[in-house]
C-alpha positions in Angstrom: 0.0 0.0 0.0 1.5 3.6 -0.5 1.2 6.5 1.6 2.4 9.7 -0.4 3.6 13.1 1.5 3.7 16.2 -0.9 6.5 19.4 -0.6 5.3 22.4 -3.0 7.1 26.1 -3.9 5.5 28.6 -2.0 5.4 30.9 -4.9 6.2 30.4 -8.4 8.1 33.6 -9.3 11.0 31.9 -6.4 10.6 28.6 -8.3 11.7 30.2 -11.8 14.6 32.1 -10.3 16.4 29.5 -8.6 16.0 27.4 -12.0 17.5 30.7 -13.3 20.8 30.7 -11.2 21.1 27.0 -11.9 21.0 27.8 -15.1 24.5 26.9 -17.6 26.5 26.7 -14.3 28.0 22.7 -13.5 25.0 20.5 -11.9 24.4 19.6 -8.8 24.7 16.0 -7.0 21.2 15.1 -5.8 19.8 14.9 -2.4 19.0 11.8 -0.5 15.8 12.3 1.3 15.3 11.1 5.0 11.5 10.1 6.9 11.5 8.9 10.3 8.6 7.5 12.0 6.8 6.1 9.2 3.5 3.8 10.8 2.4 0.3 9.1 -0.7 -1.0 10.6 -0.2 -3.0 13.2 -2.0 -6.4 12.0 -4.6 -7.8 9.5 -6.4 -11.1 9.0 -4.8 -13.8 7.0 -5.6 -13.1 3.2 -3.1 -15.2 1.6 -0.7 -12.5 0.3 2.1 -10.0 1.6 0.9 -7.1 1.5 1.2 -4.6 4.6 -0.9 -1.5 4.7 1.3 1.8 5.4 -1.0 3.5 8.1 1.3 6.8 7.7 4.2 8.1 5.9 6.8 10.0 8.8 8.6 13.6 8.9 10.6 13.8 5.2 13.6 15.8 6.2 16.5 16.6 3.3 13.6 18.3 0.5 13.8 22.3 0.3 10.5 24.1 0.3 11.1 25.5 -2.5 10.6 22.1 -4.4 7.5 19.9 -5.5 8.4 16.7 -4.2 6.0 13.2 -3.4 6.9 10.6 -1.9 5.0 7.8 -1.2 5.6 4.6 0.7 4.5 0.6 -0.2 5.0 -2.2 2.7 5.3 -5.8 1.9 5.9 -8.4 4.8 8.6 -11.6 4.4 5.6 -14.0 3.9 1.9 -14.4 3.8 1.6 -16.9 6.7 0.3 -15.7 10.1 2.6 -14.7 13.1 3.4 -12.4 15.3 5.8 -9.2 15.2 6.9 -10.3 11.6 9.5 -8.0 9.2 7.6 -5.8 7.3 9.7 -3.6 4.7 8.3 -0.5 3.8 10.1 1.1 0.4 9.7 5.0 -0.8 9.2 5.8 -3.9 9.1 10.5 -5.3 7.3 12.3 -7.6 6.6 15.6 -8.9 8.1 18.5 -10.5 11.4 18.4 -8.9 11.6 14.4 -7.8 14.7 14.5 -10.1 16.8 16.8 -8.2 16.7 14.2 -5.2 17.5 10.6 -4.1 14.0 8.3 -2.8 14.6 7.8 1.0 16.1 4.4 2.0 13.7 1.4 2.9 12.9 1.0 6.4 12.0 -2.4 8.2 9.3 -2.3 11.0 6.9 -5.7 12.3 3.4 -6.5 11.8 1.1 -9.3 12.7 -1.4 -11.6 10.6 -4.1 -13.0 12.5 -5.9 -16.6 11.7 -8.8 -16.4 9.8 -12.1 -18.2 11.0 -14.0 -21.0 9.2 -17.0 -22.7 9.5 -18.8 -25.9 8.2 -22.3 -26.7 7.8 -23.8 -30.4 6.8 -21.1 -32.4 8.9 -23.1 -36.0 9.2 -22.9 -38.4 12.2 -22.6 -41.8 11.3 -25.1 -44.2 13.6 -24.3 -47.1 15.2 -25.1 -50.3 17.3 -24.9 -50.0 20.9 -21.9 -50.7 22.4 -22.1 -48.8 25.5 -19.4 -46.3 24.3 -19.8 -43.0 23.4 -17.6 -42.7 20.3 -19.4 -40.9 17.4 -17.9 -41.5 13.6 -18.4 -38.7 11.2 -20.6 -40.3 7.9 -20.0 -36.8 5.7 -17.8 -33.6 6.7 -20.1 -31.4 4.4 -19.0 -28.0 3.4 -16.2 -25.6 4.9 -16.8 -22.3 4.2 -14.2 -19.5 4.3 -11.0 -21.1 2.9 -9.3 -18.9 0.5 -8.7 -19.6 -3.5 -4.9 -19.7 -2.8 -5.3 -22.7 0.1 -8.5 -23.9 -1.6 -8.1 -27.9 -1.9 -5.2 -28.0 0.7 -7.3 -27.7 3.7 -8.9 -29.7 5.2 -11.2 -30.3 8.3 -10.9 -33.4 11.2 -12.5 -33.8 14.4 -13.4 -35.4 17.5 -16.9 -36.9 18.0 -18.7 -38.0 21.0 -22.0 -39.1 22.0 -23.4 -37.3 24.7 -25.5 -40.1 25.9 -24.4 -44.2 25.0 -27.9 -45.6 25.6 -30.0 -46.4 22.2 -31.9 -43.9 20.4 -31.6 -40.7 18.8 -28.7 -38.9 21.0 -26.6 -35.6 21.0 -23.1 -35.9 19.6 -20.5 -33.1 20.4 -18.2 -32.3 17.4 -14.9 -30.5 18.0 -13.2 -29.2 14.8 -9.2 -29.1 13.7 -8.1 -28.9 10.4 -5.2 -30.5 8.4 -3.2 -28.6 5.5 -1.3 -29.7 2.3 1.0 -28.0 -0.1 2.3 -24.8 0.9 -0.7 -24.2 3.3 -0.4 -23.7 6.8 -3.5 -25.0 9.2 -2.1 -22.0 11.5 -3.5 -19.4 8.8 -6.6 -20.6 9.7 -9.2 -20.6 12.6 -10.9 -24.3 12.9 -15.1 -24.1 12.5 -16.6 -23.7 16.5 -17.5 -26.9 17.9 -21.2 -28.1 17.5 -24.0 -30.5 18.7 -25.3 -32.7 16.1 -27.7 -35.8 16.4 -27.3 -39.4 15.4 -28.9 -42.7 15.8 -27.6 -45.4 18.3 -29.3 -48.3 16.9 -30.3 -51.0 19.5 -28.5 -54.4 19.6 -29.8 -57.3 18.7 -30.3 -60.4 21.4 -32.3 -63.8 20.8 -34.6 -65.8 23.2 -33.6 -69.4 23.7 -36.0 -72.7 24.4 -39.6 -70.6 24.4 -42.5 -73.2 23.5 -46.4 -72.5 23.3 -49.0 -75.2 23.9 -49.7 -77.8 21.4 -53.5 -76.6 21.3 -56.5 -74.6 22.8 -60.7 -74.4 22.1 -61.7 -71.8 19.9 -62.3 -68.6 22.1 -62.2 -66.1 19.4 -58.9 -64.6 20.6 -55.6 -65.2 18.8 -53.8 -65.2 21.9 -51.8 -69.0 22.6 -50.8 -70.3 26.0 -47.2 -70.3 26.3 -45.8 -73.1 28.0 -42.1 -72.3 28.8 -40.5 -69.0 28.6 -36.7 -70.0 27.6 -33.8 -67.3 28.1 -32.0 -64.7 26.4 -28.6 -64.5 24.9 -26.8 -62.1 23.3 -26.7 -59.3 26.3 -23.4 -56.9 26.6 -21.3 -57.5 30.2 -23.3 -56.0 33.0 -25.9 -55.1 31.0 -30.0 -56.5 32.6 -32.7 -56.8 30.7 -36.1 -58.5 31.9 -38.6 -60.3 29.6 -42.4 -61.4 28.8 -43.6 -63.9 26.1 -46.2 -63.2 24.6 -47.8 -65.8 21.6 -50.1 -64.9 18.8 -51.8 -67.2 16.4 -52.1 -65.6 12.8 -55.7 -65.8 12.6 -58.3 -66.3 15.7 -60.5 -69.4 13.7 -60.0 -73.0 14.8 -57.3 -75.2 12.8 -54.9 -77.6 12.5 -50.8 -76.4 12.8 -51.5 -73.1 13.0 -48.5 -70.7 12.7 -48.1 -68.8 16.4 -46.3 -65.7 16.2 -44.0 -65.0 19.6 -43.9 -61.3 21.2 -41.2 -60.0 23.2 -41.9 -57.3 25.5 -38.6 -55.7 27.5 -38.2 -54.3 30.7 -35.4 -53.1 32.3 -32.4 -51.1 32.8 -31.0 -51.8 29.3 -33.9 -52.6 27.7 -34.1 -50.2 25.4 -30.4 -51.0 24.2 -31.6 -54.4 22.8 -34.0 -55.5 20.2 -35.1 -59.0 21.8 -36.1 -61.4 18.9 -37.2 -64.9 18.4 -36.0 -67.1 15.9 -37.7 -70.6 15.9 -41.0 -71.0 14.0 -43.8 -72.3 16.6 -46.7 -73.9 15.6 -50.4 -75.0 17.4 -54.1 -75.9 16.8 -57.1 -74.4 17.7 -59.9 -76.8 18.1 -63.9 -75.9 17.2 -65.9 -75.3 20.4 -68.6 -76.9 20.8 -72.4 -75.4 21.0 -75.7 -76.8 22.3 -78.6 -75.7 20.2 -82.1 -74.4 21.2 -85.3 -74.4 19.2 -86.3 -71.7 16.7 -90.0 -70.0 16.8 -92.3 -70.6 13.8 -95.7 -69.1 12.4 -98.4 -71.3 13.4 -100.1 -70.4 10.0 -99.8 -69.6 6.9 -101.7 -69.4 3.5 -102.1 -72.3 1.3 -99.1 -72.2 -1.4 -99.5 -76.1 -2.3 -95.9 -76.3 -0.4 -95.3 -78.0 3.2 -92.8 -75.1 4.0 -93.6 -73.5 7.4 -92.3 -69.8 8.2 -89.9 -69.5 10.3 -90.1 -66.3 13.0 -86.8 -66.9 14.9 -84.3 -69.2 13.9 -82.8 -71.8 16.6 -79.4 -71.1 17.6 -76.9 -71.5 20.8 -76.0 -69.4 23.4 -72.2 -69.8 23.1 -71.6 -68.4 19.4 -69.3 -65.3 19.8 -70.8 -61.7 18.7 -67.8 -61.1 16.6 -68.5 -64.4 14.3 -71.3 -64.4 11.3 -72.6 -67.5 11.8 -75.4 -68.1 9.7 -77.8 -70.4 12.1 -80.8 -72.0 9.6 -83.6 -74.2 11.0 -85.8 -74.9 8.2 -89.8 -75.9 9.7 -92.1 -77.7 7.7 -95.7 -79.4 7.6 -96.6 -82.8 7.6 -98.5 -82.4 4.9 -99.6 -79.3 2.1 -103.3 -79.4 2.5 -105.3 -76.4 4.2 -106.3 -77.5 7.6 -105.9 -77.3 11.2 -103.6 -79.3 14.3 -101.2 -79.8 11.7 -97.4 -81.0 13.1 -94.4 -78.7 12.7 -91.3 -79.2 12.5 -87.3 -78.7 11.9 -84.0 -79.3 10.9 -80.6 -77.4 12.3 -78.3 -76.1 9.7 -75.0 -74.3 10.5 -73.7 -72.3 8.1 -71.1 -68.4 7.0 -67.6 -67.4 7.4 -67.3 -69.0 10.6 -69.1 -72.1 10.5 -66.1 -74.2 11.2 -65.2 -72.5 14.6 -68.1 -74.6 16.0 -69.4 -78.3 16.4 -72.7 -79.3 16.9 -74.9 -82.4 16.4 -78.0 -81.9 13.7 -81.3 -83.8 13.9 -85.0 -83.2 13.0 -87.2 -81.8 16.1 -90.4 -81.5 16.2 -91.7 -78.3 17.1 -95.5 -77.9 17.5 -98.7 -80.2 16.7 -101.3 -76.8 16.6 -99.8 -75.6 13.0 -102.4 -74.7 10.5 -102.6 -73.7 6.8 -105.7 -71.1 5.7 -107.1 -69.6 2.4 -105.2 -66.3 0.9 -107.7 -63.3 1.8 -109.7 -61.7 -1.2 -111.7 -58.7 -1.0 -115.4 -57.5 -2.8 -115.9 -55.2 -5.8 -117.5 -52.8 -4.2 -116.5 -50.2 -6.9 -114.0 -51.4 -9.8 -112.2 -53.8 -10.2 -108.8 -52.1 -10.0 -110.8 -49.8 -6.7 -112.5 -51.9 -5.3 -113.3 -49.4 -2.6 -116.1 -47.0 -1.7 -115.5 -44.0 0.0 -118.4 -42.6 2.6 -118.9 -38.8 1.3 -118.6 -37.3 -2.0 -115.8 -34.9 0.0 -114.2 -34.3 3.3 -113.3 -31.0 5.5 -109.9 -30.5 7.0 -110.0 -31.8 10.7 -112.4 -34.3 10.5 -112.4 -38.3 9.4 -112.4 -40.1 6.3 -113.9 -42.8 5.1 -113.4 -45.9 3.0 -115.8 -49.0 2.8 -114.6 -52.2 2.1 -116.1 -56.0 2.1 -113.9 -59.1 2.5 -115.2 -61.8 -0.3 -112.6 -64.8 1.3 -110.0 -65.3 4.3 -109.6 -64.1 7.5 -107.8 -61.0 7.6 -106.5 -59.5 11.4 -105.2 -56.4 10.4 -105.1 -53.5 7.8 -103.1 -50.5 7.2 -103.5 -47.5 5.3 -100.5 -45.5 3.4 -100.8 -42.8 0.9 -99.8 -41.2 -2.5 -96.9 -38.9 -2.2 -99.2 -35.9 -3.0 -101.0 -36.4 0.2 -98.1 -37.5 2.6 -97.0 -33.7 1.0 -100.3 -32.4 2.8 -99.7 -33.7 5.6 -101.6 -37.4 5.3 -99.9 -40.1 7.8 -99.4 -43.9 6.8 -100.9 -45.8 9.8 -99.0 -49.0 9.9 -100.7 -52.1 10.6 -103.8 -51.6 12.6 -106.1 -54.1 13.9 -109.4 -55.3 12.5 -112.5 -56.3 14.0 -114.4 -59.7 11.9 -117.3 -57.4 11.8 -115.7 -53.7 10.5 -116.2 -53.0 7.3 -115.2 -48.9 7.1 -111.7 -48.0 7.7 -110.9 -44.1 9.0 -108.6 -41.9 9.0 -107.8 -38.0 9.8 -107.7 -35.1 7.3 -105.2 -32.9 7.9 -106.3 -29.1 8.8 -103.8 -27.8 6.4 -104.4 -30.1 3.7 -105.7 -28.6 0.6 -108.4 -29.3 -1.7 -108.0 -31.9 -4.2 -108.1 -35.5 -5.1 -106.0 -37.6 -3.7 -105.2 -41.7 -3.1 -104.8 -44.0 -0.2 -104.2 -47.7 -0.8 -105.7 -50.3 1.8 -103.7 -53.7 2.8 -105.1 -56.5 4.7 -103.0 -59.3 6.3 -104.2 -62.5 8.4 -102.5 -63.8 11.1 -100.2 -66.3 8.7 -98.7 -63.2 8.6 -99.3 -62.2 4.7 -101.2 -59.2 3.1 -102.9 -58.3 0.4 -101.1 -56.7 -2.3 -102.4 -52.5 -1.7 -104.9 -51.4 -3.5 -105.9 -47.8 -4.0 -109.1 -45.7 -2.8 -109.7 -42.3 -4.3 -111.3 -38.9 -2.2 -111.7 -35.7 -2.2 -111.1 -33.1 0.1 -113.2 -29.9 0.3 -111.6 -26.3 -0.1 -110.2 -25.5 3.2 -112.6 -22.9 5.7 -110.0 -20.4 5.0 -111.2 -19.2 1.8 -114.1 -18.0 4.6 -113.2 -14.5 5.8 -114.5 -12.3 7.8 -114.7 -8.6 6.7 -116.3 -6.9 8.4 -119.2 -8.0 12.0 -121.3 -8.3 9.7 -120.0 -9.9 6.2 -117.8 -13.0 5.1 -116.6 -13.2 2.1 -114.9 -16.0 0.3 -111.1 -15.6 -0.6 -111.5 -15.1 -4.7 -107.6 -13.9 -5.1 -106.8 -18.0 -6.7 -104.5 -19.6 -3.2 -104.1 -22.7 -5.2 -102.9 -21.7 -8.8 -102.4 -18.1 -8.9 -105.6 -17.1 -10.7 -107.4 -14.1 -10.0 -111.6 -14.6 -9.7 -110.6 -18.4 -9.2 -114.7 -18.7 -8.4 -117.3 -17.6 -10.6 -120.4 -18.9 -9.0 -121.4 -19.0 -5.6 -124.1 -20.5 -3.2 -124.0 -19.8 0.0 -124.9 -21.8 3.5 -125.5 -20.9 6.8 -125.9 -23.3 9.7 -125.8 -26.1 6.8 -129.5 -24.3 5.3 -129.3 -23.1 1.8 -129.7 -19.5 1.9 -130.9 -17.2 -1.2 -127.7 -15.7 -1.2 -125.2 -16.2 -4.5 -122.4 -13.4 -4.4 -119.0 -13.7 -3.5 -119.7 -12.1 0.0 -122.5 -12.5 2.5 -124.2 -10.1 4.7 -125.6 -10.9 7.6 -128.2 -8.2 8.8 -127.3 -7.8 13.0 -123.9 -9.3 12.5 -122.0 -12.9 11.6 -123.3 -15.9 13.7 -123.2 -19.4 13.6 -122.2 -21.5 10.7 -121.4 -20.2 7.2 -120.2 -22.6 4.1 -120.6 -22.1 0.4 -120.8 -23.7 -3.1 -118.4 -22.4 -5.6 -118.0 -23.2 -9.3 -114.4 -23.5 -11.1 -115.6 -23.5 -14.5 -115.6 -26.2 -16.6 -118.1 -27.8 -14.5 -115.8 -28.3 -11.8 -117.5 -27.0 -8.9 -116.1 -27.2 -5.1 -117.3 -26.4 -1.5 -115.7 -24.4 1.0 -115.9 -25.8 4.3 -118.1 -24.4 6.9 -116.3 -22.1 9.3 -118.2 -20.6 12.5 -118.5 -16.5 13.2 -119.6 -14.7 16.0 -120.5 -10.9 16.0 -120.0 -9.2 18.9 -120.2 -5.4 18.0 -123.9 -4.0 19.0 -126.3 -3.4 16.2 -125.5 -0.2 13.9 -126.9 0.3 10.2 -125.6 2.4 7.7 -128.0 3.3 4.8 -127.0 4.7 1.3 -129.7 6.4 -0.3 -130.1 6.6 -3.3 -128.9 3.4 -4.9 -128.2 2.4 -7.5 -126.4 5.7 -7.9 -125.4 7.6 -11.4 -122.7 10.1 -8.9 -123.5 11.5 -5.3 -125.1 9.1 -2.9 -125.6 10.0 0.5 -124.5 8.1 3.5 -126.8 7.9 7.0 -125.2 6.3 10.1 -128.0 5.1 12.3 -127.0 3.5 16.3 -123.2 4.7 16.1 -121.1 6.8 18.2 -120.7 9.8 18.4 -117.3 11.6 17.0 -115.2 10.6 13.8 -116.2 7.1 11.7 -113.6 5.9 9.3 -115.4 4.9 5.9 -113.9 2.2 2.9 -115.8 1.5 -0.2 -114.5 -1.8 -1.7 -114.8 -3.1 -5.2 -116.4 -6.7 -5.7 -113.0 -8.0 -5.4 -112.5 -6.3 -2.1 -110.5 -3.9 -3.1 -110.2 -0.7 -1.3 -110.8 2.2 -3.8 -112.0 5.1 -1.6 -111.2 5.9 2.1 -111.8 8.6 4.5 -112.9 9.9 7.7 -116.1 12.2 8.8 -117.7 13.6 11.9 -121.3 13.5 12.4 -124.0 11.1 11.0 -124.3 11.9 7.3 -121.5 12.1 4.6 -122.7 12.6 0.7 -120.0 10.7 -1.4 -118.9 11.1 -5.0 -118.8 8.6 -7.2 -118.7 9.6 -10.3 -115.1 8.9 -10.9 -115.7 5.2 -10.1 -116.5 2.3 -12.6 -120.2 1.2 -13.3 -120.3 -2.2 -10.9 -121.4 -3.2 -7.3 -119.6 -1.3 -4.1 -120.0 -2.2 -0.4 -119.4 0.8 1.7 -118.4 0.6 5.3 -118.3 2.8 7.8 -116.7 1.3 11.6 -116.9 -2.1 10.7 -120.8 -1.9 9.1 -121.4 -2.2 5.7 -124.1 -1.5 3.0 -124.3 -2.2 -0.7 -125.0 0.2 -3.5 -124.8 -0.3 -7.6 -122.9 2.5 -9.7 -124.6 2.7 -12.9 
C-alpha cells in the first residue's frame, strides 16, 4: 500500500529564479531524502498475500520548500503466513516536478502481525451405530467448509473429535470438536478451525435372541388369537453387566379353529437396558385351535300360513346357541315344515338345524330333526269384494271431506280371514300432511276404515291404498281408494261484524276470480244468497259454508267455518242506490265523533277511504266504474250499484 507526503514552492516567481541561477552553471549531486517515523498498521487477518498497509508516511527531512516533491511509501511483509511481530519492509518511492533533483529515502523495516482467519462448516453427518455402551461418534459426511481462500483452496482440510453425549440407544446428542489439516504450501495455523457443535445421530439398538420358548400344542376356539405359552426360555446375546427382563407373549395368525396353526411369539422388555436391545425370536412355533362346541335351542315358527301347495312352514326366529361369539357371522338356519300341504288345522311342525357363513367351522354341533309344534295350521289367501272397480275396489263414505275431521273408506272381504289392515298414501297427500298408519287391527265385523284429514291439507283428489294381512302373517297386495277433500274454511273470511266473504284472489294456482259462481250456507240451510260475499243483517253468527263453481263444471265447497259478532247493532244506509254520482251516506246506532269509511270493489278492493264527523256524509262517485260497491263505515257495511 502507498502512503504519499507532498512538498510544494511557495510561490512560483522563487521557483523560476532558482532554476535561473542554476542555469548553464555545473549540476548539482542530488539529495538523499530522509523520513523517520513512518506507521504500518499493526496487524490484519490472513488473506493469503504479503501485502502490509502503510498507516502513515513519517517527517521527510532533506527536500527544500522550495521544491515539488511526493513521496510515497509501499509495505510488503517476508511472507503471507500468520505470526506475530513479523519483518515488514516499507520502500519510498518521489514524484513531482522536482523528484529529479533528489535521491527516494532508503527502505525501512518495521513488524506487523497476521491474524488466523475463521472458518466454518455446515452439513457435517454423524454416522449411527449399534450400541456398544461407548460414546464414540464416527463422522458419515464432513459437508461444506466455508471461508478457505482460493490460494489454500483444496489443501485444507477439516478433522475432528466426535462424541456421544449419551451411550444408551436412540436418537442422541453428539459433540463435534473441529481441527483442520493442510497440504501444499498451506499452513493449518492461517486458519481458525469451525466452532464446535452438537449434532444428532442414531444409536441403533443391539440385537439379542430368546432361547427354548414353547407354546401349547393346542386350545378351544375362544375367538382370541392369543396362545398359552408353555415355557418361557432365556436370552442371549446381552453386553457384560448389562440386565434386561422379559415377557412372552404368543399370537396365532388368525383367531378361527385349525390344524398347525402358525403362532407368532412377542417379546416385551423391561429393564435397565432394555431399550439398548432389540429381543427377537427365531424358531417358527406352531399349534391348533380346536372348534368349540355349542348346544342348540329351538327356533319359533308361524303357526299359520296361506295355502301355497308347499309343506314349507315360516320361520319367526331361527334356533341357535347361546355360546356363538358376537364377533362371528354364523349363519344359524332351522328350516320348519308341515306334515303335509293341504289347508287344515292341528297340523305337526317341524325342523331341521343347519349351521352355516364365514365362521361355520369354529363350532361343532350335532343336527337332527325336532319336532316343534302339533297346533300348525294352513288357511285360504284373503280376497276382497268389488265394491266399486275392479282395479278400486273401494267406496268411500262422502262425496268430499273438510280439513279436521275423518275419512272414510268401505270395504267387504269376499274370502279369508284378515287381522289387520293398514292404510299408506300417495306422495301428493303425505305432502299435505296425510300419515301412513302401519298395521292396525281389524274387527271380523268392521267393514269402514278411517282416518284424519289434515287441517292444512288442501283441496284436491288424492289416493290411499288399503292392505289387509291375516294372522299367517301375509297381506294383500295395496290397492288404491280415491277422495276428495273440500276447499279449506279459510277461503271464509271475515270482513267486516257483519260480512264474510270468500277468498277469490286464486290460493291454489295463482288465478285471479278463481270462483265464478257461488251459493252460500248458513248453519248447513241453503240460503238465497249467490255473491262472493254475504251479509248478515245484526252481525255474523253461527255456521257459514258455500258452493263455488271453477268452470268447466268443476264445482267445489268451501268448508263451513263458524263466526260470531260481537259489535252491537248499527246500520248504515245509502240512499239513493243504485247511484249515477253523489249518494248520501246515514249512520244510524253509532257513536258519536269521527267514523272511518272504505268503499271496496267486488274484489274487495279498497278504492276510496276517509274519515267524517257527524251522522251523514254525501259521497262522490262519479269517478268510479259502473259495478257493485259495499261501503263501510266502523266495521258496518251497506251495498249500492254504480250505474
Amino acid at each position: 500500500m502507498k502512503h504519499s507526503l507532498q512538498i510544494s514552492n511557495w510561490k512560483k516567481l522563487a521557483a523560476v529564479a532558482v532554476g535561473f541561477l542554476c542555469l548553464g552553471t555545473t549540476v548539482m549531486a542530488q539529495t538523499q531524502i530522509g523520513v523517520t517515523g513512518t506507521q504500518v498498521f499493526a496487524s490484519k487477518v490472513y488473506d493469503g498475500n504479503t501485502n502490509c498497509g502503510v498507516y502513515l508516511v513519517g517527517n521527510i527531512t532533506g527536500v527544500s520548500y522550495l521544491h515539488n516533491v511526493l513521496v510515497t511509501a509501499t509495505a510488503q511483509y517476508m511472507d503471507r503466513h500468520v505470526g506475530d511481530n513479523k519483518p515488514v519492509v516499507v520502500s519510498y518511492a518521489i514524484s513531482g516536478a522536482d523528484a529529479a533533483l533528489y535521491l527516494a529515502p532508503a527502505n525501512d523495516t518495521l513488524t506487523a502481525s497476521i491474524t488466523p482467519r475463521s472458518l466454518s462448516i455446515t452439513g457435517t453427518q454423524v454416522a449411527p451405530k449399534t450400541y456398544d455402551k461407548l460414546t464414540n461418534a464416527s463422522i458419515f459426511s464432513f459437508g461444506t467448509l466455508h471461508g478457505v481462500l482460493s490460494i489454500d483452496s483444496g489443501n485444507i482440510y477439516p478433522a475432528c473429535l466426535a462424541n456421544f453425549q449419551n451411550p444408551n440407544a436412540g436418537r442422541q446428542p453428539v459433540d463435534v470438536t473441529y481441527s483442520l489439516v493442510a497440504t501444499g504450501s498451506s499452513q493449518a495455523a492461517d486458519y481458525i478451525a469451525p466452532l464446535p457443535e452438537t449434532l444428532m445421530a442414531n444409536i441403533l439398538p443391539r440385537t439379542a435372541y430368546t432361547e427354548d420358548i414353547a407354546v401349547a400344542a393346542e386350545k378351544v376356539y375362544d375367538g382370541f388369537v392369543a396362545c398359552p405359552v408353555s415355557n418361557y426360555g432365556h436370552l442371549t446375546g446381552l453386553l457384560d453387566d448389562d440386565t434386561v427382563h422379559y415377557t412372552v407373549t404368543a399370537n396365532y395368525r388368525s383367531r378361527h379353529a385349525g390344524m398347525l396353526k402358525a403362532v407368532d411369539v412377542n417379546i416385551f422388555t423391561s429393564g435397565p437396558q432394555a431399550a439398548n436391545y432389540n429381543v427377537v425370536d427365531t424358531f417358527r412355533h406352531y399349534s391348533r385351535i380346536l372348534p368349540l362346541e355349542i348346544e342348540w335351542y329351538r327356533p319359533t315358527v308361524q303357526l299359520a300360513k296361506e295355502y301355497d301347495g308347499t309343506a314349507d312352514a315360516i320361520v319367526l326366529v331361527n334356533g341357535g346357541a347361546d355360546n356363538i361369539l358376537p364377533i362371528d357371522t354364523v349363519v344359524v338356519e332351522t328350516p320348519a315344515y308341515y306334515d303335509s300341504p293341504e289347508v287344515g288345522r292341528n297340523k305337526v311342525i317341524s325342523c331341521n338345524y343347519v349351521l352355516s357363513g364365514p365362521q361355520a367351522a369354529n363350532y361343532t354341533c350335532s343336527y337332527g330333526s325336532v319336532i316343534i309344534t302339533n297346533e300348525g295350521k294352513i288357511i285360504l289367501p284373503t280376497r276382497i269384494a268389488t265394491l266399486g272397480t275392479e282395479e278400486e275396489p273401494f267406496m268411500v263414505t262422502a262425496t268430499g271431506f273438510c280439513q279436521g275431521t275423518n275419512a272414510g273408506v268401505r270395504y267387504q272381504i269376499a274370502a279369508g280371514e284378515p287381522t289387520s289392515y293398514q292404510v299408506t298414501f300417495s306422495g301428493d297427500a303425505i305432502a299435505q300432511g296425510f300419515a301412513n298408519t302401519g298395521w292396525m287391527s281389524r274387527g271380523e265385523q268392521d267393514s269402514v276404515i278411517l282416518f284424519q284429514v289434515p287441517a292444512t291439507c288442501q283441496e284436491g283428489d288424492y289416493t290411499c291404498y288399503l292392505s289387509f294381512k291375516n294372522d299367517a302373517g301375509v297381506s294383500t297386495n295395496p290397492l288404491p281408494a280415491t277422495f276428495h277433500v273440500n276447499i279449506p274454511n279459510s277461503y271464509l273470511v271475515q270482513v267486516f261484524d257483519d260480512v264474510v266473504s270468500i277468498d277469490n284472489s286464486g290460493k291454489l294456482d295463482g288465478r285471479i276470480d278463481r270462483f265464478n259462481s257461488f251459493q252460500w250456507y248458513h248453519n248447513g240451510e241453503e240460503i238465497n244468497d249467490t255473491k262472493p260475499y254475504h251479509q248478515e243483517i245484526g252481525g255474523l253468527t253461527g255456521e257459514y259454508s258455500v258452493r263455488v263453481n271453477m268452470g268447466l263444471s268443476d264445482e267445489g265447497y268451501v268448508c263451513p267455518k263458524t263466526f260470531t259478532s260481537s259489535s252491537k247493532v248499527s246500520i248504515v244506509h245509502v240512499y239513493p242506490s243504485p247511484v249515477v254520482s253523489n249518494t248520501n251516506i246515514k249512520l244510524q246506532g253509532f257513536h258519536d265523533g269521527e267514523h272511518l269509511m272504505q268503499v271496496f270493489d267486488n274484489h274487495g278492493t279498497v278504492v276510496f277511504s276517509t274519515t267524517f264527523s257527524g251522522f251523514e256524509y254525501k259521497l262522490d262517485m262519479s269517478t268510479l266504474a259502473p259495478g257493485s260497491y259495499l261501503i263501510n263505515v266502523d266495521g258496518r257495511t251497506a251495498k249500492t250499484i254504480k250505474m
